[in-house]
Predicted model as a PDB file, atoms N, CA, C, CB and O in Angstrom, pLDDT in the B-factor column:
MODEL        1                                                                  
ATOM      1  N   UNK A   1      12.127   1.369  14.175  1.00 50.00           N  
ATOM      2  CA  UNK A   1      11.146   2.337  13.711  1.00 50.00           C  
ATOM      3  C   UNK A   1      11.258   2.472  12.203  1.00 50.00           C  
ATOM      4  CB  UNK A   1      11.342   3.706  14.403  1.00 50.00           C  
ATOM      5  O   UNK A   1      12.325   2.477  11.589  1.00 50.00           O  
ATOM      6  N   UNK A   2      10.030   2.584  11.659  1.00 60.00           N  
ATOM      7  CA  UNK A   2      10.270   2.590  10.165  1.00 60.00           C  
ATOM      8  C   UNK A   2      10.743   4.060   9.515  1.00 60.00           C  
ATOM      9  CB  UNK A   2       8.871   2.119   9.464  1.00 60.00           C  
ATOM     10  O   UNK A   2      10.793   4.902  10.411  1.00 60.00           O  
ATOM     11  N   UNK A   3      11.050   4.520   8.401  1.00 61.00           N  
ATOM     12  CA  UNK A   3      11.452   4.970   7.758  1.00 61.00           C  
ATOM     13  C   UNK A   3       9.686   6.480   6.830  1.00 61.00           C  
ATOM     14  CB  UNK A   3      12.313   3.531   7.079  1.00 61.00           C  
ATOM     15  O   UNK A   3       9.114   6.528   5.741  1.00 61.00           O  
ATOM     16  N   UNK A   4       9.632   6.997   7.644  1.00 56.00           N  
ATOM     17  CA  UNK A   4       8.222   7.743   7.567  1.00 56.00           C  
ATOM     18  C   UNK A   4       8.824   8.532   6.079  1.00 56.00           C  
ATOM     19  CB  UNK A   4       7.707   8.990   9.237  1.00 56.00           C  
ATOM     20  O   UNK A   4       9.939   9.047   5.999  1.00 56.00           O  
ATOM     21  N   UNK A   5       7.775   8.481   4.927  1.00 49.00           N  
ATOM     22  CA  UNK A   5       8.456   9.628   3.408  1.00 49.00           C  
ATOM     23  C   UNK A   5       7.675  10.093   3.306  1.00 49.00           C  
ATOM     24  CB  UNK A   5       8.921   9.296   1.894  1.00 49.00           C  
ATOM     25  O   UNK A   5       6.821  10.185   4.187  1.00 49.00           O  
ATOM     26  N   UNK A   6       7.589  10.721   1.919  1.00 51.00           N  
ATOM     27  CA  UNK A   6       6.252  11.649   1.394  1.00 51.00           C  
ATOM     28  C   UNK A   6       5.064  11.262   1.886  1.00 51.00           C  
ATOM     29  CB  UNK A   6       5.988  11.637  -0.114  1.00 51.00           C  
ATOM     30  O   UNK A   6       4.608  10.128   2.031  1.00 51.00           O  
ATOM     31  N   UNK A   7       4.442  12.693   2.214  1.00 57.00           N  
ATOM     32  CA  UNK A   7       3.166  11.972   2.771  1.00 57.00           C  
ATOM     33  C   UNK A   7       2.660  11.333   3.859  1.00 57.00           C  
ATOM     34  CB  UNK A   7       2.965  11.262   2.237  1.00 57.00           C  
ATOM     35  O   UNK A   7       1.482  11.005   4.007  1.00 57.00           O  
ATOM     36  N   UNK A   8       3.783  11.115   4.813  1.00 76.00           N  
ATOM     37  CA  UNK A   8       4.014  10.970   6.265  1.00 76.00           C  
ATOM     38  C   UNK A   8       3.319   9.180   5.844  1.00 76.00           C  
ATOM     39  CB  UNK A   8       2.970  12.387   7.618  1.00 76.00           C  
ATOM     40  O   UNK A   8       2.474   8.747   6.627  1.00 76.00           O  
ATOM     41  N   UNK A   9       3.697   8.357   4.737  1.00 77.00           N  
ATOM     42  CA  UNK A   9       3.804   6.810   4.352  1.00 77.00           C  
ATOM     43  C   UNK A   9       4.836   6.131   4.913  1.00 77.00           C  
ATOM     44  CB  UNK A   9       3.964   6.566   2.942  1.00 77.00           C  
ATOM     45  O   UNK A   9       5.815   6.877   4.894  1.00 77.00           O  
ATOM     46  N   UNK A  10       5.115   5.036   5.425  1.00 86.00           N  
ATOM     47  CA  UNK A  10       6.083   4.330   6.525  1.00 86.00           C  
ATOM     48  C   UNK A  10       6.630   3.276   5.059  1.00 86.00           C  
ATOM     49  CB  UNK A  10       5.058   3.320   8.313  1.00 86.00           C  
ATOM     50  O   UNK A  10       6.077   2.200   4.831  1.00 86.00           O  
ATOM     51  N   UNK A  11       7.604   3.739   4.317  1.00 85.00           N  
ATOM     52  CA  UNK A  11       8.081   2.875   3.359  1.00 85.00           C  
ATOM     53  C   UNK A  11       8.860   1.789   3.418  1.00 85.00           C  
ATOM     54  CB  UNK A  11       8.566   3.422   2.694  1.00 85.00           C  
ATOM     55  O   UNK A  11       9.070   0.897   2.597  1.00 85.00           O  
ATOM     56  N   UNK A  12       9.320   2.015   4.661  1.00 88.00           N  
ATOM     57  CA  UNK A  12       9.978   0.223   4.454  1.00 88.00           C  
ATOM     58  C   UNK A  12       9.393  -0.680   5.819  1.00 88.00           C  
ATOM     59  CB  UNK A  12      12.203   0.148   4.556  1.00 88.00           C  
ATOM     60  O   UNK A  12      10.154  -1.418   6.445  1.00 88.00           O  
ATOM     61  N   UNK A  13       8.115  -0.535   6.142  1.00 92.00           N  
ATOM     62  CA  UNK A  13       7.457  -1.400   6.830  1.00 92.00           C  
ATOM     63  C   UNK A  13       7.187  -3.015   6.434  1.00 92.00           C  
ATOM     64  CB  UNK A  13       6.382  -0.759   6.953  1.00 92.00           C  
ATOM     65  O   UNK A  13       6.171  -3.145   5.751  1.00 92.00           O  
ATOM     66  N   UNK A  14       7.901  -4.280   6.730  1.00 95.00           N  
ATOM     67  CA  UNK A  14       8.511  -5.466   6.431  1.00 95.00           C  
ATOM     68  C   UNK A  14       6.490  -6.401   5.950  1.00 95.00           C  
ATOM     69  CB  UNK A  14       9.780  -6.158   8.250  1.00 95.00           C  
ATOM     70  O   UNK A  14       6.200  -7.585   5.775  1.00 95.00           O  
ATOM     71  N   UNK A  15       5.738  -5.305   5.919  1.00 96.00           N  
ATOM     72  CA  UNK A  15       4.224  -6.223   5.699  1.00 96.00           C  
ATOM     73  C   UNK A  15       3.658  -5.795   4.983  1.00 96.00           C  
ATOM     74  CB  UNK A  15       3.233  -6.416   6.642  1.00 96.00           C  
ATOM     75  O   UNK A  15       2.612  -6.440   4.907  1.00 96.00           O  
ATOM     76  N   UNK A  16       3.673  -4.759   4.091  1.00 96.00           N  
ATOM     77  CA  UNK A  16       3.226  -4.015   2.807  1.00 96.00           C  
ATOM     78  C   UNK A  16       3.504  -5.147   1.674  1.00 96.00           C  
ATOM     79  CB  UNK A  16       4.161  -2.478   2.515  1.00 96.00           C  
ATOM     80  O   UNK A  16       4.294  -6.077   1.511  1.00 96.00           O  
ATOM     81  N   UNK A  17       2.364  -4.525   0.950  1.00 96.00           N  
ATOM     82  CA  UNK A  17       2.062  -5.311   0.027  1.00 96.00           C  
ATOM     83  C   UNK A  17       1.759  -7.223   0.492  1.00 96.00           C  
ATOM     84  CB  UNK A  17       3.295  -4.969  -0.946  1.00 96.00           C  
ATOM     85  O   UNK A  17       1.795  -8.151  -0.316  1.00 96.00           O  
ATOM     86  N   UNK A  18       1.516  -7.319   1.806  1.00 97.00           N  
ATOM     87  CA  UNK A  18       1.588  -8.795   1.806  1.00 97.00           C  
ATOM     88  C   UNK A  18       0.023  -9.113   2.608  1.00 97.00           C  
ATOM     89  CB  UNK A  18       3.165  -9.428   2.731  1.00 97.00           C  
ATOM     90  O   UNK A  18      -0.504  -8.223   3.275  1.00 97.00           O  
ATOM     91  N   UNK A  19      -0.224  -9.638   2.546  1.00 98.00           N  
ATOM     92  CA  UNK A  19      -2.003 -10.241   3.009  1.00 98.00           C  
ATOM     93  C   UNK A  19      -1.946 -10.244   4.164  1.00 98.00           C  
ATOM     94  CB  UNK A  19      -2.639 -11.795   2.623  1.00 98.00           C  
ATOM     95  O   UNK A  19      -1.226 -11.125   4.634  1.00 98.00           O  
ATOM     96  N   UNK A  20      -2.812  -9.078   5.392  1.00 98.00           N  
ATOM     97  CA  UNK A  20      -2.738  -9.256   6.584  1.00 98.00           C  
ATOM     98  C   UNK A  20      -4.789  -9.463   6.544  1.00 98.00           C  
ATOM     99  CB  UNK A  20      -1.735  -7.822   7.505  1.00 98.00           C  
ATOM    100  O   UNK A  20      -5.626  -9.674   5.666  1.00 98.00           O  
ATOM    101  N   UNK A  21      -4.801  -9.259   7.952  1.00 98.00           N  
ATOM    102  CA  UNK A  21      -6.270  -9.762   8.741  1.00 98.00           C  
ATOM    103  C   UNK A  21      -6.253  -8.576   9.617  1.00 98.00           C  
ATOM    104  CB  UNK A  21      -6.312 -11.446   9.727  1.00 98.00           C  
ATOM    105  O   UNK A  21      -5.273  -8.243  10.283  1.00 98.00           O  
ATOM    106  N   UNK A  22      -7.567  -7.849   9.581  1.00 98.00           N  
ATOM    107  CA  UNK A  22      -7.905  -6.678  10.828  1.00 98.00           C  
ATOM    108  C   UNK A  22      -8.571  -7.320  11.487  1.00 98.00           C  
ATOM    109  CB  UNK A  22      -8.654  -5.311  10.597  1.00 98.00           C  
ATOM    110  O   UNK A  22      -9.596  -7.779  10.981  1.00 98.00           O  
ATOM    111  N   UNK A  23      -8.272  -7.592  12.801  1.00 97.00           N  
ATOM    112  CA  UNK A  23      -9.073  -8.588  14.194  1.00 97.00           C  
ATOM    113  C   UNK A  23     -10.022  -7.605  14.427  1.00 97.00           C  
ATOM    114  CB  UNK A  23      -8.081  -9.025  15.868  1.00 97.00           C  
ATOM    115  O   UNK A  23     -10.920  -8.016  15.161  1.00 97.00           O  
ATOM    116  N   UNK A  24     -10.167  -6.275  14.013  1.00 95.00           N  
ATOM    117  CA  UNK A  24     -11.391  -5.304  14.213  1.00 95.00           C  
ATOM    118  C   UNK A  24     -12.454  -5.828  13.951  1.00 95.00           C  
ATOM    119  CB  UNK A  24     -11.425  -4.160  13.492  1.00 95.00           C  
ATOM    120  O   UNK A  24     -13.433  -5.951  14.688  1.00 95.00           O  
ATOM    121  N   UNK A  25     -12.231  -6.366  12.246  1.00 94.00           N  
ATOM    122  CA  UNK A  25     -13.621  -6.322  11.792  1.00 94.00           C  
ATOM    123  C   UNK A  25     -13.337  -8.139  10.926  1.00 94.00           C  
ATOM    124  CB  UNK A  25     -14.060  -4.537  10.537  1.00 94.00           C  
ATOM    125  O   UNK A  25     -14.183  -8.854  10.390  1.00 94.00           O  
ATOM    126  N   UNK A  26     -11.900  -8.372  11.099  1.00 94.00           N  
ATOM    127  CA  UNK A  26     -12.087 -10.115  10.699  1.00 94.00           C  
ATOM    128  C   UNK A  26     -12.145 -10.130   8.952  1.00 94.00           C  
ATOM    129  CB  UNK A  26     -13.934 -10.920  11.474  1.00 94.00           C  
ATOM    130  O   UNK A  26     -12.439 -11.138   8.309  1.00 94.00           O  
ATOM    131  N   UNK A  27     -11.821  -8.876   8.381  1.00 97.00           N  
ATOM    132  CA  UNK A  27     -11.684  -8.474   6.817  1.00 97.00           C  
ATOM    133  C   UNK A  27      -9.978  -9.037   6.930  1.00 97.00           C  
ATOM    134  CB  UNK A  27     -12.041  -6.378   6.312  1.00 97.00           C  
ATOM    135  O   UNK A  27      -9.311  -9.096   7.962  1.00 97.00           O  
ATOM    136  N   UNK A  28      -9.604  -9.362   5.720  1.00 98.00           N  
ATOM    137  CA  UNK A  28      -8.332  -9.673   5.005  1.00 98.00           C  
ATOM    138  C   UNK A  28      -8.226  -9.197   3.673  1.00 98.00           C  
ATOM    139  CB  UNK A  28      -8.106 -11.051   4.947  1.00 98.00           C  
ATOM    140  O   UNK A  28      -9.010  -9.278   2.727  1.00 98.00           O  
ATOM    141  N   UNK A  29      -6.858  -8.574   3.810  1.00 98.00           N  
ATOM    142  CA  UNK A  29      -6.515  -8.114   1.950  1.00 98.00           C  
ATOM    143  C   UNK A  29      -5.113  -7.912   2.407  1.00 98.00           C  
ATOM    144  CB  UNK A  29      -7.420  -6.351   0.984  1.00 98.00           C  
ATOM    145  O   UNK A  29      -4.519  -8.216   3.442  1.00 98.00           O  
ATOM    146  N   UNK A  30      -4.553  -6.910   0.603  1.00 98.00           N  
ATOM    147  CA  UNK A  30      -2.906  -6.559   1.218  1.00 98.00           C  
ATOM    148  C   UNK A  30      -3.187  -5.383   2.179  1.00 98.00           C  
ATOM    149  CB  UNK A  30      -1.594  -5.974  -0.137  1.00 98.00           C  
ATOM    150  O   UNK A  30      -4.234  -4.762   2.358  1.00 98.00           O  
ATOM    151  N   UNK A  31      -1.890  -5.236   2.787  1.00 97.00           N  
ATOM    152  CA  UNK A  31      -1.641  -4.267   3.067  1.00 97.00           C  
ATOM    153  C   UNK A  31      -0.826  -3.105   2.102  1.00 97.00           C  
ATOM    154  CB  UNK A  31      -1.205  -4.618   4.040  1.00 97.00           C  
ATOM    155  O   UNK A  31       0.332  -3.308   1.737  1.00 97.00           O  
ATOM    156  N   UNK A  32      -1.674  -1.707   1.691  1.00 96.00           N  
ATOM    157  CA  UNK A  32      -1.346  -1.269   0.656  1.00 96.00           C  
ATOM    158  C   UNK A  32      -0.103   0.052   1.529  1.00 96.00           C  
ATOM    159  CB  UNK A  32      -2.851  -0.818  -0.338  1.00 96.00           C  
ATOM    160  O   UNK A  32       0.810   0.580   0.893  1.00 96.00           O  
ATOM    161  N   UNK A  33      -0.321   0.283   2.711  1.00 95.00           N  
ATOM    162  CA  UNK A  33       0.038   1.980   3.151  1.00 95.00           C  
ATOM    163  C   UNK A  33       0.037   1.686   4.308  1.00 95.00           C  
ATOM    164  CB  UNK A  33      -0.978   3.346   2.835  1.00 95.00           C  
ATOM    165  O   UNK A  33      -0.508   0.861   5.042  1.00 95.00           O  
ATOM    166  N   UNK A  34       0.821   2.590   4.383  1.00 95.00           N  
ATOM    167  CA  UNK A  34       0.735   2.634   6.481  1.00 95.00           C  
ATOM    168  C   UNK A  34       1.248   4.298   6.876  1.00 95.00           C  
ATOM    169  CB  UNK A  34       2.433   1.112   7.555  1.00 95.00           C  
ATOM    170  O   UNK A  34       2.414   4.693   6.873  1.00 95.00           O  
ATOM    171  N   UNK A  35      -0.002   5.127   7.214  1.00 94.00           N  
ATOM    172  CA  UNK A  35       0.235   6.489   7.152  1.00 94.00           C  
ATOM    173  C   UNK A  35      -0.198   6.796   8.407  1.00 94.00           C  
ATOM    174  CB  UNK A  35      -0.405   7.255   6.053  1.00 94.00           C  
ATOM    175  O   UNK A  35      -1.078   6.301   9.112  1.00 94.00           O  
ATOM    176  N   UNK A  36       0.917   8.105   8.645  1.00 92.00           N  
ATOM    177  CA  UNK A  36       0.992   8.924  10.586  1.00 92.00           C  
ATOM    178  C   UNK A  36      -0.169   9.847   9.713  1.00 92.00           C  
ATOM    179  CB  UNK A  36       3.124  10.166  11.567  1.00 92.00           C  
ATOM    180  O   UNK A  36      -0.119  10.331   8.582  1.00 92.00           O  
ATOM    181  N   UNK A  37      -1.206   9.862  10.741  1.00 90.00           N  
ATOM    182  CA  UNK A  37      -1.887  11.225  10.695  1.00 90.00           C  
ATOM    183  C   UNK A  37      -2.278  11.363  12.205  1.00 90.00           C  
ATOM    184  CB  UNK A  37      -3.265  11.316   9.598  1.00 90.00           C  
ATOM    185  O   UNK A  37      -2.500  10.503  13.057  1.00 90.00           O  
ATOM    186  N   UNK A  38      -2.288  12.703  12.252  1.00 88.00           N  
ATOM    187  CA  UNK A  38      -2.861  13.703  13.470  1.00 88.00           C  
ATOM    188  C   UNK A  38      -4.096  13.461  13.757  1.00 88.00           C  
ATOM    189  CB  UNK A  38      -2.858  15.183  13.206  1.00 88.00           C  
ATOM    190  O   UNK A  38      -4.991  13.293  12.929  1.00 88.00           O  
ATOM    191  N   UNK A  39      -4.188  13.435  14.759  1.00 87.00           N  
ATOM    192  CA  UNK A  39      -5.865  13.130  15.393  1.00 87.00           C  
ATOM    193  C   UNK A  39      -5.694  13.610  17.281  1.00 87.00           C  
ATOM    194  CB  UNK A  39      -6.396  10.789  15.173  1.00 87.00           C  
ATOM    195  O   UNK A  39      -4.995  12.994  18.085  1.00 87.00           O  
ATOM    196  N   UNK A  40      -6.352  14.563  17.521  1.00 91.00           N  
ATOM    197  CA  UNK A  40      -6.328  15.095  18.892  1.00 91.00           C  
ATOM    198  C   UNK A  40      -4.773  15.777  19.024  1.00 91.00           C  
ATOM    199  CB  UNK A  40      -6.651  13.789  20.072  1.00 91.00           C  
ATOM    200  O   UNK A  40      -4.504  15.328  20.138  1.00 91.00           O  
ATOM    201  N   UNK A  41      -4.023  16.265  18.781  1.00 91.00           N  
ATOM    202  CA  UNK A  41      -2.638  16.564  18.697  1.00 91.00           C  
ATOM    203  C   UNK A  41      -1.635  15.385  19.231  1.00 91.00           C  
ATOM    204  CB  UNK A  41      -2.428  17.852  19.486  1.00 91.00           C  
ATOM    205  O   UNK A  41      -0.575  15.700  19.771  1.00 91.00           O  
ATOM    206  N   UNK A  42      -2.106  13.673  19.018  1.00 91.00           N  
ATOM    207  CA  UNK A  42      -1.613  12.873  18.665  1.00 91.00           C  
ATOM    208  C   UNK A  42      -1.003  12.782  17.548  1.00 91.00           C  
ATOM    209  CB  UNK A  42      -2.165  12.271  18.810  1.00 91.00           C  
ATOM    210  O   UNK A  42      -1.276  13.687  16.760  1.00 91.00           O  
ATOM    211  N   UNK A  43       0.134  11.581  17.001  1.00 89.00           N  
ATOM    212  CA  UNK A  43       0.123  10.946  15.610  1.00 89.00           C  
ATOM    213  C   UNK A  43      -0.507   9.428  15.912  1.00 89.00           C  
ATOM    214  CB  UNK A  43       1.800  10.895  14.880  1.00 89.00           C  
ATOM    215  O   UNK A  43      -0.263   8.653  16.837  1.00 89.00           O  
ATOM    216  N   UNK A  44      -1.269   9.324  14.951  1.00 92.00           N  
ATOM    217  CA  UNK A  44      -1.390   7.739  15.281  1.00 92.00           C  
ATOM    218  C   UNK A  44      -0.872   7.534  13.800  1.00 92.00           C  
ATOM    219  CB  UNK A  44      -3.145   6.953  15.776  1.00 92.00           C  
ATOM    220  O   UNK A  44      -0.552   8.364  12.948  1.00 92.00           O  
ATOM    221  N   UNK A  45      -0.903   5.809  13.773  1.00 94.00           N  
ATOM    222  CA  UNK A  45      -0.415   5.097  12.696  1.00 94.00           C  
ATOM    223  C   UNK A  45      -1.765   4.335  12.015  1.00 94.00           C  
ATOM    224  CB  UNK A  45       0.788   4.064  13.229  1.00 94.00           C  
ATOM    225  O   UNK A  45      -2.359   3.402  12.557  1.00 94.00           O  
ATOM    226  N   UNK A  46      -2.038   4.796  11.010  1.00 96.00           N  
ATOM    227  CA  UNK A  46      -3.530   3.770  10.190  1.00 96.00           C  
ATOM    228  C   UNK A  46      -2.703   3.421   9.116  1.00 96.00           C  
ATOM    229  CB  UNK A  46      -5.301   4.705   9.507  1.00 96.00           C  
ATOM    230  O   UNK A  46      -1.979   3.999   8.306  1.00 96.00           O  
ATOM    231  N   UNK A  47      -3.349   1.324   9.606  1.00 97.00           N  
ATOM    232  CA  UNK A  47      -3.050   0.983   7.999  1.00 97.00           C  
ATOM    233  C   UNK A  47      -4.437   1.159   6.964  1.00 97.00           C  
ATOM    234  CB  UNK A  47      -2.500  -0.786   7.891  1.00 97.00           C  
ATOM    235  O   UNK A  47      -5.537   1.617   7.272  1.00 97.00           O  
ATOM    236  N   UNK A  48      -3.868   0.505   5.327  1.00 97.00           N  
ATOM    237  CA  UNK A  48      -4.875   1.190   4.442  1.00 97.00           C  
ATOM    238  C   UNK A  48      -4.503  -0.187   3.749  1.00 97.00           C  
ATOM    239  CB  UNK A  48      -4.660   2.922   3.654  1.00 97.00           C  
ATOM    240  O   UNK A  48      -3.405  -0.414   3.242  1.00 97.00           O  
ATOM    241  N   UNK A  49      -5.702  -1.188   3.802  1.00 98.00           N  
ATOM    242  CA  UNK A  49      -5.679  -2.694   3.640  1.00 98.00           C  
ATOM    243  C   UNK A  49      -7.019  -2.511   2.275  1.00 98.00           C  
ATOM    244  CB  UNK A  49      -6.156  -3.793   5.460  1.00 98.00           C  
ATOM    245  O   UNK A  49      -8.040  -1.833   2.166  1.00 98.00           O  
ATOM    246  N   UNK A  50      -6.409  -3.380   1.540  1.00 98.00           N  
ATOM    247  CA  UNK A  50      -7.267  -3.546   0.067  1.00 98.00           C  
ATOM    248  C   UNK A  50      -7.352  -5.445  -0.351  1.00 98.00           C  
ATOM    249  CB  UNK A  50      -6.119  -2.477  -1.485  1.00 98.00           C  
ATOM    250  O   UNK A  50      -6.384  -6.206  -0.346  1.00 98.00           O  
ATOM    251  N   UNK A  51      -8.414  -5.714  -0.591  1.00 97.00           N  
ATOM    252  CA  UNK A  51      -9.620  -6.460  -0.260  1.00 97.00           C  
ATOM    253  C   UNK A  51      -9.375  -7.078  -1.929  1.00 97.00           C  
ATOM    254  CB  UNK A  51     -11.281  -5.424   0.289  1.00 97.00           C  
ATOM    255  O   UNK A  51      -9.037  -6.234  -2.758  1.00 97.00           O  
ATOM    256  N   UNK A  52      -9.506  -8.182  -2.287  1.00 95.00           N  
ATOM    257  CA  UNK A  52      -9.857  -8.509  -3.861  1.00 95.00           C  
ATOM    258  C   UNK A  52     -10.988  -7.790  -4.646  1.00 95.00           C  
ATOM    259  CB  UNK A  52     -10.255  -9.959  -3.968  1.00 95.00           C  
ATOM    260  O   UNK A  52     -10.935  -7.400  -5.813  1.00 95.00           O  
ATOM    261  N   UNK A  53     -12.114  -7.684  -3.693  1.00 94.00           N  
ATOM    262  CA  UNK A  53     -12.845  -6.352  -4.588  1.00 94.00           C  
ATOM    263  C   UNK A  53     -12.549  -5.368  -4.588  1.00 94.00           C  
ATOM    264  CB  UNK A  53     -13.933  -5.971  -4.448  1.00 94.00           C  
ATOM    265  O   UNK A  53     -13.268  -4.676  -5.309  1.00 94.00           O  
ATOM    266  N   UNK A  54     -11.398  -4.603  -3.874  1.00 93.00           N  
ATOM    267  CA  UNK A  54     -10.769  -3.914  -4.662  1.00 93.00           C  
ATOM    268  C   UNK A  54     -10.956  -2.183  -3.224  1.00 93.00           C  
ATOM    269  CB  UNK A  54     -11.682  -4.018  -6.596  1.00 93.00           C  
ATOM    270  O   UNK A  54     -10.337  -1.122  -3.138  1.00 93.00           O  
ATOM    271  N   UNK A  55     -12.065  -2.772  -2.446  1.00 95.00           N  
ATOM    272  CA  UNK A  55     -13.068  -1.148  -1.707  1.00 95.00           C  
ATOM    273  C   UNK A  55     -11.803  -1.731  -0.431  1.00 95.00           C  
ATOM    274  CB  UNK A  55     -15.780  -1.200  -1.120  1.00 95.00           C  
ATOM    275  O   UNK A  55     -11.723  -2.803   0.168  1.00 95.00           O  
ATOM    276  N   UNK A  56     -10.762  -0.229  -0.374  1.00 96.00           N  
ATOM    277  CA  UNK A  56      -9.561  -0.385   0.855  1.00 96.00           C  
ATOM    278  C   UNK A  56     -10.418   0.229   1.672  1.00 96.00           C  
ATOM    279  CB  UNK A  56      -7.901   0.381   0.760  1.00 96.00           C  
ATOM    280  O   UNK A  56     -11.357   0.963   1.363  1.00 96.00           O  
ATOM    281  N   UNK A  57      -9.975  -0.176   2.962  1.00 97.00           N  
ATOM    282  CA  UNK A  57     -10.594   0.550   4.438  1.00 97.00           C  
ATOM    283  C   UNK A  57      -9.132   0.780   5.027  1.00 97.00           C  
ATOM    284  CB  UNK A  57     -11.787  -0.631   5.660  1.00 97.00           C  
ATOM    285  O   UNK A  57      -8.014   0.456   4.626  1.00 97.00           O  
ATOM    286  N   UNK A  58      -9.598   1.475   6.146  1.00 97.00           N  
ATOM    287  CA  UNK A  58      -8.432   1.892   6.896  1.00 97.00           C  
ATOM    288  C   UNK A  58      -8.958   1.363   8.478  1.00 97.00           C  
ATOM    289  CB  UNK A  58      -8.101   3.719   6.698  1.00 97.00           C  
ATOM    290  O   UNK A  58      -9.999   1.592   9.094  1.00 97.00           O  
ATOM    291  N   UNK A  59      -7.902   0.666   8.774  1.00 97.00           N  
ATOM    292  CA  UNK A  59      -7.624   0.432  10.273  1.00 97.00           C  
ATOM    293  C   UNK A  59      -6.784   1.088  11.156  1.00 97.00           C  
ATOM    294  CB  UNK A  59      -7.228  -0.645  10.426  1.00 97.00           C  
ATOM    295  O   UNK A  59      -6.022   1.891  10.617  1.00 97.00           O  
ATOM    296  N   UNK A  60      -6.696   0.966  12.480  1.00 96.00           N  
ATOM    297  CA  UNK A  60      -5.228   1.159  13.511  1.00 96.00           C  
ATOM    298  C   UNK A  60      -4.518   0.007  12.984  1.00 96.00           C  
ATOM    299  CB  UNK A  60      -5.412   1.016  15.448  1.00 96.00           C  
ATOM    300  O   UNK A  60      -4.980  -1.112  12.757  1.00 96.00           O  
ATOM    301  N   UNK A  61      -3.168   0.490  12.799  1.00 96.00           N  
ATOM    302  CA  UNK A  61      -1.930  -0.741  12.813  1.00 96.00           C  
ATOM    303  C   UNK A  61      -2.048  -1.634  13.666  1.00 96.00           C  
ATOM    304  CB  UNK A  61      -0.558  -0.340  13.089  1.00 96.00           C  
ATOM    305  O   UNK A  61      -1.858  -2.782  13.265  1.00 96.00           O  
ATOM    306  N   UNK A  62      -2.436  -1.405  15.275  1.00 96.00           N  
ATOM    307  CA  UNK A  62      -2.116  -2.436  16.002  1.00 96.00           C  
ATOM    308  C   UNK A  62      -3.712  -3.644  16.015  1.00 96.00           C  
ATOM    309  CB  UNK A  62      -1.575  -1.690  17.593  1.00 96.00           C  
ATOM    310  O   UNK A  62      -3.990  -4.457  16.897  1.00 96.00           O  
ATOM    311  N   UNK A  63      -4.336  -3.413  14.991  1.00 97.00           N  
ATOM    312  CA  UNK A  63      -5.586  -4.652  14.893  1.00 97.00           C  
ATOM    313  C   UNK A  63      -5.122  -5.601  13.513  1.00 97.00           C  
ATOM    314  CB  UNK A  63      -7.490  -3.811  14.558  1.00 97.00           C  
ATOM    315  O   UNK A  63      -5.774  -6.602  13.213  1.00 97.00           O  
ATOM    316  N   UNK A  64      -3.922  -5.160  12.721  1.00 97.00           N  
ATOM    317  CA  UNK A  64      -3.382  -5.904  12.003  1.00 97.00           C  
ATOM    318  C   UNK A  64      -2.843  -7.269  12.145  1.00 97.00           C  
ATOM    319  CB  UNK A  64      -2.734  -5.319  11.715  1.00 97.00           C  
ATOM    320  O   UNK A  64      -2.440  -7.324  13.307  1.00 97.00           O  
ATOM    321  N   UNK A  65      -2.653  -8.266  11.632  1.00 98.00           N  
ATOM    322  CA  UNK A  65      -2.167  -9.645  11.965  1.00 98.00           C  
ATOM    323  C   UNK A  65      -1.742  -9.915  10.321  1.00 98.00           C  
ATOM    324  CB  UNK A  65      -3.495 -10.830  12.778  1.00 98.00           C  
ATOM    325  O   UNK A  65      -2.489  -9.761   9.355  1.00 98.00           O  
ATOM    326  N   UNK A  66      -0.469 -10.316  10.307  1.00 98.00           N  
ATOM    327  CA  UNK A  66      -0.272 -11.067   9.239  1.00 98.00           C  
ATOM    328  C   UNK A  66      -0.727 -12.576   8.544  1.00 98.00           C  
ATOM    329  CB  UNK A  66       0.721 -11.040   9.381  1.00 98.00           C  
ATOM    330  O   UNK A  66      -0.342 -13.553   9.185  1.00 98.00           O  
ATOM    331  N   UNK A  67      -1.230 -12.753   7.740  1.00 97.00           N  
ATOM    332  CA  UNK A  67      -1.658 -13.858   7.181  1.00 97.00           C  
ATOM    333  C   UNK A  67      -0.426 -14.791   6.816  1.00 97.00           C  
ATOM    334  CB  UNK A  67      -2.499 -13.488   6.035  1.00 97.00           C  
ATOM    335  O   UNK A  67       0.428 -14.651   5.941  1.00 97.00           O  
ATOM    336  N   UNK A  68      -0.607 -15.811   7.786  1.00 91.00           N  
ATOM    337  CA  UNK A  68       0.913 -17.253   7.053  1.00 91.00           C  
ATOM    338  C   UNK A  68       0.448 -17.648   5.410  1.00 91.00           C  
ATOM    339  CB  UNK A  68       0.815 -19.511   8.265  1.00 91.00           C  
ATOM    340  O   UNK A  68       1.124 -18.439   4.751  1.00 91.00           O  
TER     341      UNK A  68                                                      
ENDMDL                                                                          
END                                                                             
């Protein structure tokens, strides 16, 4: 389990900063963040993936795939 800090951000998650793929929508960039937020008195986990133009979206973690 990762290491959750300020901001409820997962800081030592082993794929930050490195080029993944959302199978959601088939977009690729880095992965910039990976933040717990509340939704229904769940936590879920959204990553926050940024694109060479620069416009980040946010996905669920588990539609992530790392890029070889």
């Amino acid at each position: 389990m990762s290491t959750v800090g300020s901001f409820f951000h997962e800081e030592d998650h082993p794929w930050l900063q490195r080029t993944v793929r959302d199978v959601a929508n088939r977009g690729e960039g880095k992965l910039t963040a990976i933040v717990h937020e509340k939704s229904n008195g769940r936590i879920i986990r959204v990553a926050h993936i940024r694109p060479p133009s620069g416009v980040e979206w946010t996905t669920a973690v588990n539609n992530i795939q790392l890029v070889p």
